[in-house]
N, C-alpha and C positions, 0 to 999 in steps of 0.2 A: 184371306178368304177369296173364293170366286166371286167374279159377278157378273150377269150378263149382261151383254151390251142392252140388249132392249130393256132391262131394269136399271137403268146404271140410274137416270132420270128417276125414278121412284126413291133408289136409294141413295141419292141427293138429296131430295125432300126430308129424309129422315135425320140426316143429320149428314158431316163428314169422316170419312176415315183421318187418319194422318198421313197416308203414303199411296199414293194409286201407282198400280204399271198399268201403260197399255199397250197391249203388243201384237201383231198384226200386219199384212202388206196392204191395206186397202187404205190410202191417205185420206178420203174426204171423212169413212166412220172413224179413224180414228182423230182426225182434225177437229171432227162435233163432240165427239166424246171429249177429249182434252180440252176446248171453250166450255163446255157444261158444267166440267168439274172446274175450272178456272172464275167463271162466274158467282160458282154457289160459293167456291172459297173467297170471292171478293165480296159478294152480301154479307160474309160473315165475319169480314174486317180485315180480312188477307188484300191488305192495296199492294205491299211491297213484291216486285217479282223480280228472284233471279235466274237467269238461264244458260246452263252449261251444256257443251256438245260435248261429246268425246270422240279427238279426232286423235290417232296413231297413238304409237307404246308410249307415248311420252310424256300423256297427257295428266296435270296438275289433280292428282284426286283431293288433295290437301284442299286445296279451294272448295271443293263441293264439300269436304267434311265441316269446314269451318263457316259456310253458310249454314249449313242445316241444323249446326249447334250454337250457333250467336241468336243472340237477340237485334231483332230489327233498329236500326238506327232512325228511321226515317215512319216506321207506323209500328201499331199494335203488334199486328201477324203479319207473314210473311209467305211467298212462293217459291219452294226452292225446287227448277224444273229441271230436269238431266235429260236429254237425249241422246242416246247410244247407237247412231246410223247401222253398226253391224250389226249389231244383239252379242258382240265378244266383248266384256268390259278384260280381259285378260286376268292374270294371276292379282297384279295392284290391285285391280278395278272390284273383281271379285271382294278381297278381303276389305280392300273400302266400302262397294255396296252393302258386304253384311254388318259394316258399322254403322253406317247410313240407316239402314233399318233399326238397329237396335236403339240409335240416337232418335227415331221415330217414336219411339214405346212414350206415351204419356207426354210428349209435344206438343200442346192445343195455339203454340204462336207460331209453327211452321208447318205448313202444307207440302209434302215432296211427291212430286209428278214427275215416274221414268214412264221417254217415249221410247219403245224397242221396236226394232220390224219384227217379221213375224219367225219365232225361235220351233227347233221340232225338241223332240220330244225328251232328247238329251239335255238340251240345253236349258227345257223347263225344268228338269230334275235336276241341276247344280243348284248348289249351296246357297250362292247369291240368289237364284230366283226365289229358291224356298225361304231364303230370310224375308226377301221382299212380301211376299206372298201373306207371309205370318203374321206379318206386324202390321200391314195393309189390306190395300183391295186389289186385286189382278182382272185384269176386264181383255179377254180374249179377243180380237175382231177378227174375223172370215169375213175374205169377199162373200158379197151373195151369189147364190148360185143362180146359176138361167134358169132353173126352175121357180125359181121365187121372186126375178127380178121384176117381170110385169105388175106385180100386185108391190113390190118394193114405188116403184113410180107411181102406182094408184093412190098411196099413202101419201105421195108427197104431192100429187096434185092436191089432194083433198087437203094439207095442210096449210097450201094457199088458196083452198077455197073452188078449184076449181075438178073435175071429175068427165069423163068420157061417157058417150052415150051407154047405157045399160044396153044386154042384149051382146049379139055375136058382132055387129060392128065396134061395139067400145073391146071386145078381146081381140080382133083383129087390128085396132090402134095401138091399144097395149104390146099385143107382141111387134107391131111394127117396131113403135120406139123399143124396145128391146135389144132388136136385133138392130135399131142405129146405134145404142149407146153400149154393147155387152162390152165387160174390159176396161170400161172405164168412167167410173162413178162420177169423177171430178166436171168430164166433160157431160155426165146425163145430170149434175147437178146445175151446170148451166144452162142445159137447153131448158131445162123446167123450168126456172128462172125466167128464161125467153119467153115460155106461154103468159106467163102471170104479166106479161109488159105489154104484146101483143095481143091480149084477150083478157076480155074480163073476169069476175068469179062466175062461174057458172061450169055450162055442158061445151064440151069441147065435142067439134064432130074431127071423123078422121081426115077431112081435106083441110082442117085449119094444122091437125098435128103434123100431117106430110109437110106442107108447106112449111111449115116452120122448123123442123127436127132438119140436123145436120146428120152425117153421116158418120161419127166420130168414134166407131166401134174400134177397139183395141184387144188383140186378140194375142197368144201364145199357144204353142205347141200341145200345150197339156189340155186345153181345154178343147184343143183336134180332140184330145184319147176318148173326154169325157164325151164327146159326141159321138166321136166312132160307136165308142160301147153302147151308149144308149140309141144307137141304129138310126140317128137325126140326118138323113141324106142331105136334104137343102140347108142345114146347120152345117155340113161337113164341106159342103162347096162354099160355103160363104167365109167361112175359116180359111181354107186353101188358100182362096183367094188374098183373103187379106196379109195370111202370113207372106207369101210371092210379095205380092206388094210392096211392104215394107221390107222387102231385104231379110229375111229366116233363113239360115243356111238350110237347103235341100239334106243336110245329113243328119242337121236337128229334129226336123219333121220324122224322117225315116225312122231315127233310131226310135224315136216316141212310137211310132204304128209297131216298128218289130218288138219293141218291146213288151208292150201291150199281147200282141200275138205268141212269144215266147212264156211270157205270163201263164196265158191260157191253156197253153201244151203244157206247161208244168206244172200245173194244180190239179189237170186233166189225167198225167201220170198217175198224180199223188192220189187220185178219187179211184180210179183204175188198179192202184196198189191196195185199196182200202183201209186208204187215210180218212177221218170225218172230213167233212168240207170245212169246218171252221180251221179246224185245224189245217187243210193242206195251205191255207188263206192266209193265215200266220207264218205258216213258214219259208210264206214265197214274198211276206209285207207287201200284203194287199187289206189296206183299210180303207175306212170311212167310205164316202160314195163309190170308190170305186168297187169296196169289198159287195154294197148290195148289186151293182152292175154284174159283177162276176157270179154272183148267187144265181143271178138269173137265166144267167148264158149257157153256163155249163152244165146243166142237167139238160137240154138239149143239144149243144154244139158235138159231135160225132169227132174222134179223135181221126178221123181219114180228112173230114171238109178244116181241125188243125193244122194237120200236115203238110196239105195245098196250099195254105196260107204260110206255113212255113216257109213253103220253097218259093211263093210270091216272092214273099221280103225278102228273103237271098238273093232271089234277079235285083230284085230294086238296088237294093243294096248295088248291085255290081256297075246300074246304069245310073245312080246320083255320083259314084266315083268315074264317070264318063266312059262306058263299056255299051257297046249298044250291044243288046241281044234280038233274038228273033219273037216275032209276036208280041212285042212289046214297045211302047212308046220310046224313041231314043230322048225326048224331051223328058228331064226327072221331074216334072210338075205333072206332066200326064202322067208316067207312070206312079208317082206318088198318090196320086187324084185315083188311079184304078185300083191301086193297093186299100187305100181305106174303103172305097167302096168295096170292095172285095169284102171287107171285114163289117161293112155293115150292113153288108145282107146276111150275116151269119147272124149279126147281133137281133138283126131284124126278124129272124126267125125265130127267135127266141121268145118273142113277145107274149 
């Protein structure tokens, strides 16, 4: 069975499964997620824990089968934990997982928790996951999105007691730390930690949050697209910047903007042929946020102001592989920086 992460805690209370995955790139939810279920199965008498990683072809799946089906030496019940760094357990791993599960069915002395990064869409549809899935609980984690992440922090102040002035100063705190910590949970679960040591429970104003918030935003390429599209200009320079910063190849950033822009001309075709939109949307694998971003754009973006963007990113293209042309920054972080703007004034027109 599914289960979402915000109920996973509810359905703990009710009782345990025999088998959870969790699987997911966000390390801090899925870190609370696995203590949560790790807990409720030690109130319930699970003291003993074992814990297997799976590193290369070569790795002992014999061991992980023979925990999961012994009886504990040492207490009642037991934790038998896997974690699979890739999300590949291979051809072995596979036919072991799906015995692992089936040795799960009617198990109440062994607890089995797979930790997996996060798998797409193939790889939830193999064998092994669907066994896991069946005989268990699968509890999905997505980063959160910037869209949700302000009121993500307002929860967890409020969990130690403390909250930001009500009113348009407590949302300009809020997004402040936002945009300190986007990218990286682990680092915004410590600076809230910080408030709760430096300040008491109560109203936090926003020169106690300045003052104490670090700047520990971690940022990638993709979440440039997700800004460019949704037309975020000062969201798209503070990304730039960060990614320069850390060292981002100039060809990674590019391909993400030309990509995003080829996208657009090609669904733009496919509307233009009188393809439905869901459909051209499908057949160019454009989903989840990005699919509603592109809903929006393209009943107004003009396949001429595509075009222009097209032939932008062609220049870029030719001045990140060190080509200087005319009218154009020879620096590829300026020309990169004028390319997304380019494109999110189009986005921006969409609104």
């Amino acid at each position: 069975m599914q289960v979402a992460l915000d109920q996973l805690c509810a359905h703990l209370q009710r009782g345990l499964a025999p088998l959870y995955v969790l699987h997911g790139d966000e390390p801090l939810l899925q870190q609370e997620a696995a203590d949560a279920i790790r807990a409720a199965a030690r109130s319930r008498g699970h003291t003993e824990r074992h814990v297997f990683t799976v590193s290369g072809a070569h790795f002992d799946w014999s061991a992980v089968l023979a925990a999961g089906g012994s009886l504990s030496l040492f207490a009642e019940r037991q934790i038998v934990e896997l974690r699979i760094p890739t999300g590949k357990p291979g051809k072995n791993g596979s036919a072991a997982l799906q015995q692992l599960a089936q040795s799960a069915r009617g198990n109440d002395s062994t607890l089995t928790l797979v930790l997996l990064p996060r798998l797409d869409r193939a790889m939830r549809a193999g064998d092994w996951f669907a066994a896991l899935a069946a005989e268990g609980a699968a509890v999905q984690i997505d980063p959160v999105e910037r869209g949700a992440l302000a009121q993500w922090i307002a929860r967890r102040l409020a969990a130690q007691g403390q909250r930001v002035r009500a009113g348009e100063e407590g949302q300009r705190t809020l997004q402040f730390f936002a945009d300190c910590i986007e990218g990286n949970l682990l680092a915004a679960h410590q600076e809230i930690q910080k408030l709760a040591l430096l300040h008491p429970a109560g109203e936090l104003t926003q020169a106690q949050v300045e003052a104490a918030v670090l700047d520990v935003a971690r940022y990638d390429a993709f979440q440039l697209s997700e800004a460019v599209l949704a037309g975020q200009t000062a969201r798209v320079q503070r990304i730039l910047d960060g990614l320069q910063a850390e060292g981002v190849s100039e060809v990674l950033v590019h391909w993400v903007l030309a990509e995003d822009i080829r996208a657009l001309w090609r669904v733009k075709g496919a509307l233009s042929a009188g393809h439905p939109l869901p459909m051209a949307l499908r057949e160019n694998r454009i989903w989840g946020p990005k699919e509603r971003l592109f809903e929006r754009i393209l009943p107004q973006a003009s396949a001429a102001a595509l075009a222009r963007l097209l032939q932008s990113a062609h220049t870029v293209d030719g001045i990140v592989k060190g080509l200087k042309l005319p009218d154009w920054p020879a620096n590829s972080w300026l020309a990169l920086q004028r390319l997304a703007l380019q494109l999110c004034r189009l986005t921006q027109a969409a609104r």
